[in-house]
C-alpha positions as CSV (number, residue, x, y, z in Angstrom):
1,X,-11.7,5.4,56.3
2,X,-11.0,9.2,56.2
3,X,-7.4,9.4,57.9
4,X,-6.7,13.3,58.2
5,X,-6.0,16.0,60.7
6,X,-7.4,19.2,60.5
7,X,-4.7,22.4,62.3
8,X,-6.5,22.3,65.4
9,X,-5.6,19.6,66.3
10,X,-2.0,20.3,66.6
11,X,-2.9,23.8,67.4
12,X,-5.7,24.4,69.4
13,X,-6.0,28.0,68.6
14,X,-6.6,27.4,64.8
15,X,-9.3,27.2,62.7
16,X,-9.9,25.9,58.9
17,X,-9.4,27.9,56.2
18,X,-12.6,28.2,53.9
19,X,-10.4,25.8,50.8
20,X,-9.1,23.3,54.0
21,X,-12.6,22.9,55.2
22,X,-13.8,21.9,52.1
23,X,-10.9,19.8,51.2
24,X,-11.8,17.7,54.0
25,X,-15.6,17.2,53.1
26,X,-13.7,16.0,49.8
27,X,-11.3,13.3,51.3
28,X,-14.7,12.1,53.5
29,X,-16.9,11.9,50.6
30,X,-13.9,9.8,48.5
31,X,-13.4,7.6,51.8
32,X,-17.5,7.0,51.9
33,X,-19.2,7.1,48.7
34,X,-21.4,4.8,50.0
35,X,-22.7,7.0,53.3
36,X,-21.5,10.3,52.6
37,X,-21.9,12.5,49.6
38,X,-20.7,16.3,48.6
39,X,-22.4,18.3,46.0
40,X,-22.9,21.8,45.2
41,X,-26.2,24.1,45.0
42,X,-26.4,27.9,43.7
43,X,-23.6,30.7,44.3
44,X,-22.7,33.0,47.1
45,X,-21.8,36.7,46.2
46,X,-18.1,35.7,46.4
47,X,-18.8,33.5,43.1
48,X,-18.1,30.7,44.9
49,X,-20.9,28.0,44.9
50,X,-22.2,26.8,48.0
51,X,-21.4,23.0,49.1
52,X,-24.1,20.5,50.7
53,X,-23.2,17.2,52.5
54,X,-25.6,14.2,53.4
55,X,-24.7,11.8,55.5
56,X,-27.3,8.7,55.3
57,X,-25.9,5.0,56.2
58,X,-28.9,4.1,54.1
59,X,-26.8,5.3,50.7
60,X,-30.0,6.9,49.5
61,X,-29.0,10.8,48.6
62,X,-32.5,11.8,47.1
63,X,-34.9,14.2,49.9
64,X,-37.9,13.1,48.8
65,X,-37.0,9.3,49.2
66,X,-35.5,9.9,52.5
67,X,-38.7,11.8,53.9
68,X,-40.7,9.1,52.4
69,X,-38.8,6.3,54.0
70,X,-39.7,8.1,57.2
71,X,-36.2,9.3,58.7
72,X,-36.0,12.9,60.2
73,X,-34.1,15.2,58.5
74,X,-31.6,17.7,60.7
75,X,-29.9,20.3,58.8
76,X,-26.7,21.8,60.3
77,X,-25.4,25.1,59.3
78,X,-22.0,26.3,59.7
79,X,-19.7,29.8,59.5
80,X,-22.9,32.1,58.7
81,X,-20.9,34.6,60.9
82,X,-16.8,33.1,60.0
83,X,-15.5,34.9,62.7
84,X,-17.5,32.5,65.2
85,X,-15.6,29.6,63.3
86,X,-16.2,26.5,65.8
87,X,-19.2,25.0,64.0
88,X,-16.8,24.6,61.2
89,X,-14.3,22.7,62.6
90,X,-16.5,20.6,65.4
91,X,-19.0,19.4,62.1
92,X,-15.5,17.9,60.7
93,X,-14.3,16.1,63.4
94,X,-18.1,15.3,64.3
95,X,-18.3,14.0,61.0
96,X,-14.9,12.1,60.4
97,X,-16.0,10.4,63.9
98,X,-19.2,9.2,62.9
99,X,-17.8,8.1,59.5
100,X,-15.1,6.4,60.9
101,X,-16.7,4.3,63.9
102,X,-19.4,2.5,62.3
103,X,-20.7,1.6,66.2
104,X,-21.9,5.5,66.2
105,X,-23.8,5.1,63.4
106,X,-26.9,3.4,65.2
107,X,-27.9,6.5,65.9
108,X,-28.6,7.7,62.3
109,X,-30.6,4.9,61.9
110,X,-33.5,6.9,61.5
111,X,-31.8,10.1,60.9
112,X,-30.1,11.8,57.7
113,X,-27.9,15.0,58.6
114,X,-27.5,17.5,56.1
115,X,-24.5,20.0,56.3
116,X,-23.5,23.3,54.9
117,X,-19.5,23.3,55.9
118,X,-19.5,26.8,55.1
119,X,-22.7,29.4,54.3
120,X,-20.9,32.5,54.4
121,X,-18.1,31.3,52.1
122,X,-17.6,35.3,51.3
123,X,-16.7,36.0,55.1
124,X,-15.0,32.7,55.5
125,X,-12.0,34.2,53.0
126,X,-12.2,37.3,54.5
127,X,-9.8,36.6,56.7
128,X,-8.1,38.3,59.6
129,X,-6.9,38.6,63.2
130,X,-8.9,41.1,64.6
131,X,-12.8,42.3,64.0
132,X,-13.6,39.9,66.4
133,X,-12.0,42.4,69.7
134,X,-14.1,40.8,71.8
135,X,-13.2,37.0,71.3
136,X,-10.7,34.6,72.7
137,X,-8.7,33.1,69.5
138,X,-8.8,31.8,67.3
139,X,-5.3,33.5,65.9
140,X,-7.7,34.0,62.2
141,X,-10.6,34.0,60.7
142,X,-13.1,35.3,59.0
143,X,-14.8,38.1,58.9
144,X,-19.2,38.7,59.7
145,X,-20.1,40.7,56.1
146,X,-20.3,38.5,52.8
147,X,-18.7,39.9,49.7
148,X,-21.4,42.8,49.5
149,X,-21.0,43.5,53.4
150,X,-24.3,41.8,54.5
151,X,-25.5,40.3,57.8
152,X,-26.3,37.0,56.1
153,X,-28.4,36.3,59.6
154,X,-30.5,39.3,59.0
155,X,-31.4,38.3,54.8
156,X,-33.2,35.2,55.1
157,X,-36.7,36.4,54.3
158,X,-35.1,39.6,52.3
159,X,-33.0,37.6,50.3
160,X,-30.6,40.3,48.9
161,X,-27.8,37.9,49.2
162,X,-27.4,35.0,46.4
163,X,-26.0,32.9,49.4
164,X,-29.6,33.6,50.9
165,X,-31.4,32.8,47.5
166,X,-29.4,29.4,47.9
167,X,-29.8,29.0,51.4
168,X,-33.9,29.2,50.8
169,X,-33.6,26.4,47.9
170,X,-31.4,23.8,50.5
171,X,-33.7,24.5,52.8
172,X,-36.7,23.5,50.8
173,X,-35.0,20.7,48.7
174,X,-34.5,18.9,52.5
175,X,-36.9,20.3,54.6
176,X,-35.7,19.4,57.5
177,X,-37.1,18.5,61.1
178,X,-34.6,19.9,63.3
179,X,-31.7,23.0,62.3
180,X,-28.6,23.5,64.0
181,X,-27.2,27.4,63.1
182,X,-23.9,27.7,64.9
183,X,-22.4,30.9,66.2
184,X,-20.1,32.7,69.2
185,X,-22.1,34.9,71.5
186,X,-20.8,38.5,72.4
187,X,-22.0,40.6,75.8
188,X,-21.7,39.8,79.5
189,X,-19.4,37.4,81.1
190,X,-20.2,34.1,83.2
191,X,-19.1,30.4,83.8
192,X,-20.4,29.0,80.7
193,X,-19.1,27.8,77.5
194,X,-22.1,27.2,75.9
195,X,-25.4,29.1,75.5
196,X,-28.0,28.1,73.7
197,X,-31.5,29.9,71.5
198,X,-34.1,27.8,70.6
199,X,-37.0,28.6,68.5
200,X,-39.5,31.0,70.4
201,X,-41.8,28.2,71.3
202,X,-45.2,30.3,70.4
203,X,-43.9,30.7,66.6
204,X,-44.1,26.8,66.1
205,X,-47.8,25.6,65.7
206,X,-48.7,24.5,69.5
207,X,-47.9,20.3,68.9
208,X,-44.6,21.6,67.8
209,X,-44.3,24.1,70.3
210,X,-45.4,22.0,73.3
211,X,-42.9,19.1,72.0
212,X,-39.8,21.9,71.9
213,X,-40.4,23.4,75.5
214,X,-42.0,20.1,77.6
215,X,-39.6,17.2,75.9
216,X,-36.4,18.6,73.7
217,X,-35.2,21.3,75.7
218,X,-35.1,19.8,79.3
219,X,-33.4,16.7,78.0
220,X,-31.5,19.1,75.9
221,X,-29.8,21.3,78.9
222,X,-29.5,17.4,81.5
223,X,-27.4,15.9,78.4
224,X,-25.1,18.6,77.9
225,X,-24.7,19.0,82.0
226,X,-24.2,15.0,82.1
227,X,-21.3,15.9,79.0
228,X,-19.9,18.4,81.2
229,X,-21.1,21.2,79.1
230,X,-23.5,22.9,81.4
231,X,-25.7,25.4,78.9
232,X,-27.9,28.1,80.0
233,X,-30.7,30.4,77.7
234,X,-28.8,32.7,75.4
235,X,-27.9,35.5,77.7
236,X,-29.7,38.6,76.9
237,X,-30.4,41.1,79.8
238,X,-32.3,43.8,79.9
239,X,-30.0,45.5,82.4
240,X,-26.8,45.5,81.7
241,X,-25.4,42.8,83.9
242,X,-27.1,39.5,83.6
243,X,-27.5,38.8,87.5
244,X,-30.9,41.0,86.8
245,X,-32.4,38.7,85.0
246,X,-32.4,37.2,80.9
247,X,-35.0,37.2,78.2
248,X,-35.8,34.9,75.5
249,X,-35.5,35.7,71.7
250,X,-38.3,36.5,69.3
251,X,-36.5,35.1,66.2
252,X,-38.0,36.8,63.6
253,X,-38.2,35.2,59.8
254,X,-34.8,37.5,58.9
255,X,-32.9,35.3,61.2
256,X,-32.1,31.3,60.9
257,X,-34.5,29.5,63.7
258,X,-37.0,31.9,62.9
259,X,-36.8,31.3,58.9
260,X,-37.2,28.1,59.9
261,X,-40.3,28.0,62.4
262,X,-42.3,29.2,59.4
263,X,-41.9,25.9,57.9
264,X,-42.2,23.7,61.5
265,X,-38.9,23.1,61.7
266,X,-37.2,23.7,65.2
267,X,-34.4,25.9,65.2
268,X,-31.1,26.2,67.3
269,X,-28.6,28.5,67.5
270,X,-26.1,27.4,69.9
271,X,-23.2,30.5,70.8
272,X,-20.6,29.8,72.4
273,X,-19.1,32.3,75.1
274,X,-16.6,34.3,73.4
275,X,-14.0,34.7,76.3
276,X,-13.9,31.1,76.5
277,X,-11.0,29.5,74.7
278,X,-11.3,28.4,71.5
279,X,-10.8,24.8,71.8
280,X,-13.6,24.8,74.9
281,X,-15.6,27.0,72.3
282,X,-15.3,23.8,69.6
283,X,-15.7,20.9,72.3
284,X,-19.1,22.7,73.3
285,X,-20.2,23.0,69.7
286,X,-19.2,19.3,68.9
287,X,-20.9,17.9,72.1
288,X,-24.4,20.0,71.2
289,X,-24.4,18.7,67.8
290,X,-24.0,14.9,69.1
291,X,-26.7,15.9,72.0
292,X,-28.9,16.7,69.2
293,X,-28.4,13.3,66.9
294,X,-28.9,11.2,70.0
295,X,-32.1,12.9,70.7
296,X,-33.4,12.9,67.3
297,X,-32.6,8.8,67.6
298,X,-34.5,8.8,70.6
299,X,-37.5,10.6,69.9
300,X,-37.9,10.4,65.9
301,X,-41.5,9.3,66.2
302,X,-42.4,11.9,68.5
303,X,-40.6,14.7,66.0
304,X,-42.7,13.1,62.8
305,X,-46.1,12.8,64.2
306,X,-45.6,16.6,66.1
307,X,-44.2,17.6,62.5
308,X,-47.2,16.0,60.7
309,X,-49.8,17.4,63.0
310,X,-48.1,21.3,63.2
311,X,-48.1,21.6,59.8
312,X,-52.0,20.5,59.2
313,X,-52.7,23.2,61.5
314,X,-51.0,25.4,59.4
315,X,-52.6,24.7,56.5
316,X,-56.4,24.5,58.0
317,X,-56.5,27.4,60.9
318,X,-57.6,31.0,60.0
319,X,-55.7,33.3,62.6
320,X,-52.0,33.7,62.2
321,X,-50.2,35.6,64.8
322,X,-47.7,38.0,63.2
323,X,-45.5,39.7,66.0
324,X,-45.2,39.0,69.5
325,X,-44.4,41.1,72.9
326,X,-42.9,40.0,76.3
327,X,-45.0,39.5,78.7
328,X,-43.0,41.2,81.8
329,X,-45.5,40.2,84.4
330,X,-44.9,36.2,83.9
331,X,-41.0,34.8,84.0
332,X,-39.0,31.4,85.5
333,X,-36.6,31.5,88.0
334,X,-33.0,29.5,86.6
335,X,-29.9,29.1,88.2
336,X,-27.2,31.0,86.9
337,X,-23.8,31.0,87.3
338,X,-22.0,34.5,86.7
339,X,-19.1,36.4,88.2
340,X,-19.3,40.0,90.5
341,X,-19.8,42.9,88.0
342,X,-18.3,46.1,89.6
343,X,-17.2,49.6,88.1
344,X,-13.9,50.8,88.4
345,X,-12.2,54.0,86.7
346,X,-11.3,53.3,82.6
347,X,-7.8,53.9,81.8
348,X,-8.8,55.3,78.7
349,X,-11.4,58.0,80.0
350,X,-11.0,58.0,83.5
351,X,-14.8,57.6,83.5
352,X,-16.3,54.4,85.3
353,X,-16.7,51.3,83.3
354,X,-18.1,47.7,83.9
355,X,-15.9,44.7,84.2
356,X,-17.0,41.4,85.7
357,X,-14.2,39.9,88.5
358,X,-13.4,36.7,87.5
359,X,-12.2,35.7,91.3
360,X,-15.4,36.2,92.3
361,X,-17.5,33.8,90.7
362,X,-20.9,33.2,92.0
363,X,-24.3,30.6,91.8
364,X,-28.0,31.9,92.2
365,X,-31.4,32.0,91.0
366,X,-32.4,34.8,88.5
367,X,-35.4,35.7,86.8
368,X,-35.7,34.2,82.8
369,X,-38.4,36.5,80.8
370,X,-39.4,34.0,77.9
371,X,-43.4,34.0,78.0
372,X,-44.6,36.1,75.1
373,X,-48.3,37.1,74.2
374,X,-49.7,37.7,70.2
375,X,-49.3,41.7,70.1
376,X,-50.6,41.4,66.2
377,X,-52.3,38.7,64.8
378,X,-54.2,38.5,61.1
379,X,-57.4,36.3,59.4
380,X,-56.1,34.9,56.7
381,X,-57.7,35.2,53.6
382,X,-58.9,32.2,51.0
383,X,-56.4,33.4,48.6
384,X,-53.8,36.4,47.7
385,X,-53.6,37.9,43.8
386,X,-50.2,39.5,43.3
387,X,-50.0,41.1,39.8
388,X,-46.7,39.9,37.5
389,X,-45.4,42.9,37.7
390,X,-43.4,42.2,41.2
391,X,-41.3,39.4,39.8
392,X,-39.3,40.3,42.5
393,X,-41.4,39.0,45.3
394,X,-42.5,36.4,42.9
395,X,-39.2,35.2,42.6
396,X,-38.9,34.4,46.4
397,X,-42.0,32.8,46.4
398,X,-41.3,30.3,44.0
399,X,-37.4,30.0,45.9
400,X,-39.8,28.7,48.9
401,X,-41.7,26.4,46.6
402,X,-44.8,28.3,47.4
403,X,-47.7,27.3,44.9
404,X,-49.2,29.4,42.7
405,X,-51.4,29.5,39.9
406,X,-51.6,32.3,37.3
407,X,-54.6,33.6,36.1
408,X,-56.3,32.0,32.7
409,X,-57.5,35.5,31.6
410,X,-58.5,38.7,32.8
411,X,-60.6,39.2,36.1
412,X,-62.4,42.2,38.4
413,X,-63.5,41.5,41.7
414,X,-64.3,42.5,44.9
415,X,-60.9,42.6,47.2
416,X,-60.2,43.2,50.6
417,X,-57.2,45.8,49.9
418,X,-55.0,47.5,52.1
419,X,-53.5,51.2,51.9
420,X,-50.7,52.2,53.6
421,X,-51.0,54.9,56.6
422,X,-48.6,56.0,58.7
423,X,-45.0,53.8,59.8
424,X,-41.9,54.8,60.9
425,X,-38.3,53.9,59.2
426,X,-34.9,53.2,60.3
427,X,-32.5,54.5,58.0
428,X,-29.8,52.1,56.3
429,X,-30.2,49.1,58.1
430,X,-28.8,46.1,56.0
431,X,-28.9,47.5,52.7
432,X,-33.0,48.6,53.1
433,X,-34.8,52.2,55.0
434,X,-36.7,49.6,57.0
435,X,-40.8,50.1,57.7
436,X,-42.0,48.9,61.3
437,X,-45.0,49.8,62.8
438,X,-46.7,50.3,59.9
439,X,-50.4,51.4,60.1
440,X,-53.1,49.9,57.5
441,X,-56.6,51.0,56.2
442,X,-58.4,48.1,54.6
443,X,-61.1,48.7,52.4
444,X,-63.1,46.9,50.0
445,X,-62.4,46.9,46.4
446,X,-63.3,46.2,43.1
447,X,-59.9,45.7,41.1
448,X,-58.8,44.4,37.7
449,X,-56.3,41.5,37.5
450,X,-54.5,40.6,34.1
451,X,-53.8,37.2,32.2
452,X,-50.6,36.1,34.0
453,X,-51.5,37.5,38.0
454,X,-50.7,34.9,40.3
455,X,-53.2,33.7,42.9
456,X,-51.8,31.8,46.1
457,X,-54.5,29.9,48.0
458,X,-53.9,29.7,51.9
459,X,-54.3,25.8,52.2
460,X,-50.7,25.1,51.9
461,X,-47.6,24.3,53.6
462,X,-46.3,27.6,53.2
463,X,-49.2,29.6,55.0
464,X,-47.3,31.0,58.0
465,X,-44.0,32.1,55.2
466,X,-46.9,33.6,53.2
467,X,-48.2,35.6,56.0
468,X,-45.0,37.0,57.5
469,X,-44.1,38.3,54.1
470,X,-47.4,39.2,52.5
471,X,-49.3,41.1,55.5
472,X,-47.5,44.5,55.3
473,X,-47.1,45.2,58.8
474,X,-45.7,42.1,59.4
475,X,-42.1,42.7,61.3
476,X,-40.1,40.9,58.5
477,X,-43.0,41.5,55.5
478,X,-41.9,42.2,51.9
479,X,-43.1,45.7,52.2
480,X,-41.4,46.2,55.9
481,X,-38.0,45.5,53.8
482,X,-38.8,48.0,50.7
483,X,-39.8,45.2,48.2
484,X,-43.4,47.9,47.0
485,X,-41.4,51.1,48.1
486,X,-42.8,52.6,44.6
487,X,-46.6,52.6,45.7
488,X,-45.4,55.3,48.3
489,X,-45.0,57.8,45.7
490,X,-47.9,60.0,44.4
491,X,-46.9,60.1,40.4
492,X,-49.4,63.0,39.7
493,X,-49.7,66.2,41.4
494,X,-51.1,69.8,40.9
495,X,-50.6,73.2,40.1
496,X,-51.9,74.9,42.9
497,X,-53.0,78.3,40.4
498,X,-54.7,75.7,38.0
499,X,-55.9,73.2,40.8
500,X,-57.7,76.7,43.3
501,X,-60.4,76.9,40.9
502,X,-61.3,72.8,40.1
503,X,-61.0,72.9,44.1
504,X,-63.7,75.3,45.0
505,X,-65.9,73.8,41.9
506,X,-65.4,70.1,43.8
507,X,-66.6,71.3,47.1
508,X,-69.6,73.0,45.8
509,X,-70.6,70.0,44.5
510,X,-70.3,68.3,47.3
511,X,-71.0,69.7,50.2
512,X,-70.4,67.3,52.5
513,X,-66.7,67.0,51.5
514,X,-66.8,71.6,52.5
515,X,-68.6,70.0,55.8
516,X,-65.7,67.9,56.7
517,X,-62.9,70.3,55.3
518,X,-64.7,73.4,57.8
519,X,-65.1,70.7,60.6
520,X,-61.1,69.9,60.5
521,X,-60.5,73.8,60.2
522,X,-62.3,74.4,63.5
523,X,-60.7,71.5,65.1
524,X,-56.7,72.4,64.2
525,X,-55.8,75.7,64.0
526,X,-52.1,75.1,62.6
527,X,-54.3,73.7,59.1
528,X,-56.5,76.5,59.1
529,X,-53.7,78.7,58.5
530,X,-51.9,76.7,55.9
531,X,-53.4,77.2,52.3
532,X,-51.3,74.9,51.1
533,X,-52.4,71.8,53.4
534,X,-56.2,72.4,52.8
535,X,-55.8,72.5,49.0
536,X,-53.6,69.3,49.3
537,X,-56.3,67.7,51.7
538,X,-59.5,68.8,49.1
539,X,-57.3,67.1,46.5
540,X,-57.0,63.9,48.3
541,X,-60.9,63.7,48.7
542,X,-61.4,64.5,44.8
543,X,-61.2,61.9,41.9
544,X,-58.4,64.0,40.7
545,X,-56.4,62.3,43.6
546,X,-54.3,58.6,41.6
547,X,-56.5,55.7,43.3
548,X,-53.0,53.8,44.0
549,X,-51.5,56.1,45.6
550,X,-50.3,54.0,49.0
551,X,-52.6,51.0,47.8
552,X,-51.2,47.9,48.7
553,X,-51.0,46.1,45.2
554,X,-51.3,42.3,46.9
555,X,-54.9,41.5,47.1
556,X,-56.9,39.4,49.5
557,X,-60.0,37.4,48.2
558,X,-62.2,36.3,50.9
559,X,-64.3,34.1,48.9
560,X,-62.6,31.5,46.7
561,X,-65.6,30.8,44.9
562,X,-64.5,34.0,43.0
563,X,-61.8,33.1,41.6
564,X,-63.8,29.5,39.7
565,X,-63.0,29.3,36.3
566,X,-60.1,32.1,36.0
């Protein structure tokens, strides 16, 4: 048996160091070689590699035989943010009780749990008293930004991070059914310890979906009430005090849970209240994580046929919704229990400021906004062709065990192509000038493709990670994030002395380009008195004009058939 005590536990208001934590994966894994096993899988940007634990009273370690021997798979992931350190120290004493009292195990019998003890290991030694001002204890801990001051919740899909690159390669060595993501909530205050986001329901293929909101969640929320650890939906208002009214979370493919939806798997992110104590914050954590197991025992059938029959949708249906948007005229009515929120004068600017009256707690029904409607949505083609040159995308691809084939020799055909139009950018945002709602011309093309290309046919697992990342105006695509920044750059230009005369030859030429050039003077006054734009504008409809300019350099082939032979 694993006999050890961890500093909690003889002071409450402590937490695990990163080296302790992993020192008592190590005494667990020497006390049960025969259930429990530690390894290690890639780096992190501290240098230090990243550790995975299996638990399986079955003493089989390998993913593949596991799946195929019909257990679920949940996957458990703790310190992404080490100042929210409670998932660190509830997974050990979850652990070293499920270890040590072999009567809990019967309810792994059909479940293997994979653990991270600690994902941002950078963060986790890091450590300080105070970046979390907010929080109630614990005395240290870590701190949010890895080694090269990332978000690691915001770099799933982006993968700047090598402890992302790992995290994408556990992920898809285990594959699992269900995800646990631990954290510690900031915002309003209220009763609870624990609050709880779930994978937006519409981002899981509807058997998966229908399973998460109609049979998980409900007996979710009565087992943690029946624990006495009452949770309510991640508090998120859109006013500022929450007795207006919550909304759900569209997790998109940067964060955790909604990584994970675009491989079926349901996602939680449990955060705990941050003014609770830190010990209540732990108990919470520790209680949701054994809610979860005893579910998974309960319903493992349920989870493998929904599994089964979400991802064959995936891999046979043609629209893919990309982004989603609230729909504000449809919500639930929950019971919440808050305190009084009031404004009073602030001692430091003698301005009013909110605070929330703990002696004046109270219990009522408020509106929940979590019903969201497909505000973009995409056909997906019979294949993409993304040239060799991006190795940088490629790489990610092949992180996510996405299959690919490259071409046997060189190829032109007809493509659906996009070009880029207008988007807007938010400057330095996680390392990136991100791109949102990007605007897209498709045309059809005829382009060339070299030996080497890569084509990706859409009848695979990986169809919903494929079109998150590959459509451009996807919220979390490749290009959104600044991966084909360099297609946004005209490399040839003009002299405007030399390019006067070739202009006026062009339009005489063609007339119907001087029709449409004396049409858009007539209609906007500011360009009919700007030499400059309408010589720039007759250069963009001559053959002087680079065809890649803004051009999209991932292909869509519509018609497989194309492709035969190459």
């Amino acid at each position: 048996m694993a006999h050890f005590t961890i500093p909690f536990e003889t002071n409450p208001n402590q937490t695990l160091t990163y080296h302790e934590a992993i020192a008592c994966y190590e005494k667990m894994a020497a006390a049960h070689p025969g259930i429990f096993q530690l390894s290690t899988m890639g780096s992190t940007d501290s240098g230090e590699p990243m550790h995975v634990a299996v638990l399986n009273t079955d003493g089989e370690f390998d993913p593949v035989k596991i799946r195929q021997s019909g257990k679920r798979i949940l996957l458990i992931n703790n310190g992404i943010h080490p100042g929210e350190p409670e998932g660190i120290d509830a997974t050990v004493l979850l652990l070293r009780d499920y270890l040590n009292k072999p009567e809990l195990q019967k309810s792994l019998q059909h479940l293997a749990i994979v653990f991270i003890p600690v994902y941002n290991v950078d963060g986790c030694l890091n450590r300080n008293s105070f970046t979390r001002a907010n929080q109630d204890g614990p005395e240290s801990y870590g701190f949010r930004g890895n080694a090269r001051n990332y978000d690691l919740n915001r770099d799933f899909i982006k993968c700047d991070s090598r402890n992302a690159r790992t995290f994408n390669q556990i992920f898809q060595t285990w594959m699992p059914d269900i995800f646990v993501d631990n954290h510690t909530s900031n915002g309003a205050d209220y009763q609870y310890t624990m609050t709880l986001i779930a994978t937006q329901h519409n981002k899981l293929e509807a058997p998966l979906g229908q399973f998460l909101q109609e049979t998980m969640l409900p007996e979710l929320y009565a087992d943690m009430k029946n624990r006495k650890w009452e949770m309510i939906p991640y508090v998120d208002s859109p006013k500022e005090t929450p007795d207006s009214g919550i909304t759900g979370f569209c997790d998109y493919g940067r964060y955790s849970t909604g990584y994970a939806a675009l491989w079926n798997t349901i996602g939680f992110m449990p955060e705990t209240h941050m003014l609770k104590p830190f010990k209540d914050r732990l108990w919470g954590t520790y209680h949701f994580m054994d809610a979860v197991i005893h579910f998974i025992a309960k319903h493992h059938e349920e989870i493998g046929k929904a599994r089964a029959a979400a991802f064959e949708l995936t891999k046979s249906k043609s629209t893919f919704h990309l982004d989603y948007a609230m729909d504000q005229k449809k919500h639930d009515s929950i019971p919440f229990k808050g305190y009084e929120a009031g404004y009073k004068p602030s001692e430091v600017s003698g301005l009013p400021r909110l605070w929330y009256d703990r002696s004046k707690p109270y219990e009522k029904n408020i509106p929940y906004y979590n019903y969201f409607k497909p505000s973009l949505s995409v056909e997906k083609p019979a294949a993409y062709i993304i040239p060799a040159a991006w190795e940088n995308v490629i790489e990610r691809l092949q992180l996510n065990g996405v299959v690919m084939q490259p071409l046997k020799k060189d190829l032109e055909l007809e493509t659906e192509t996009y070009f880029i139009g207008d988007f807007k950018t938010r400057n330095a945002w996680e390392g990136h000038y991100y791109h949102y709602k990007v605007q897209l011309e498709k045309r059809m093309q005829r382009r060339k493709f070299s030996k080497g290309d890569l084509v990706i046919y859409t009848n695979q697992a990986a169809n919903r990670y494929l079109m998150e990342t590959l459509e451009p105006n996807a919220p979390d695509s490749w290009f959104a994030w600044n991966f084909f920044e360099s297609v946004l750059m005209q490399k040839e230009y003009f002299s405007a002395y030399v390019f006067e005369d070739l202009a006026a030859q062009f339009l005489k030429e063609n007339p119907a380009v001087q029709a449409k050039l004396d049409a858009k003077r007539a209609a906007d006054p500011e360009f009919a008195g700007d030499a400059s734009a309408q010589l720039d504008w007759v250069y963009r409809q001559s053959p002087w004009y680079e065809p890649t300019h803004r051009m999209y350099p991932v292909a869509r082939v519509i018609d497989a058939a194309l492709l035969v032979g190459y």
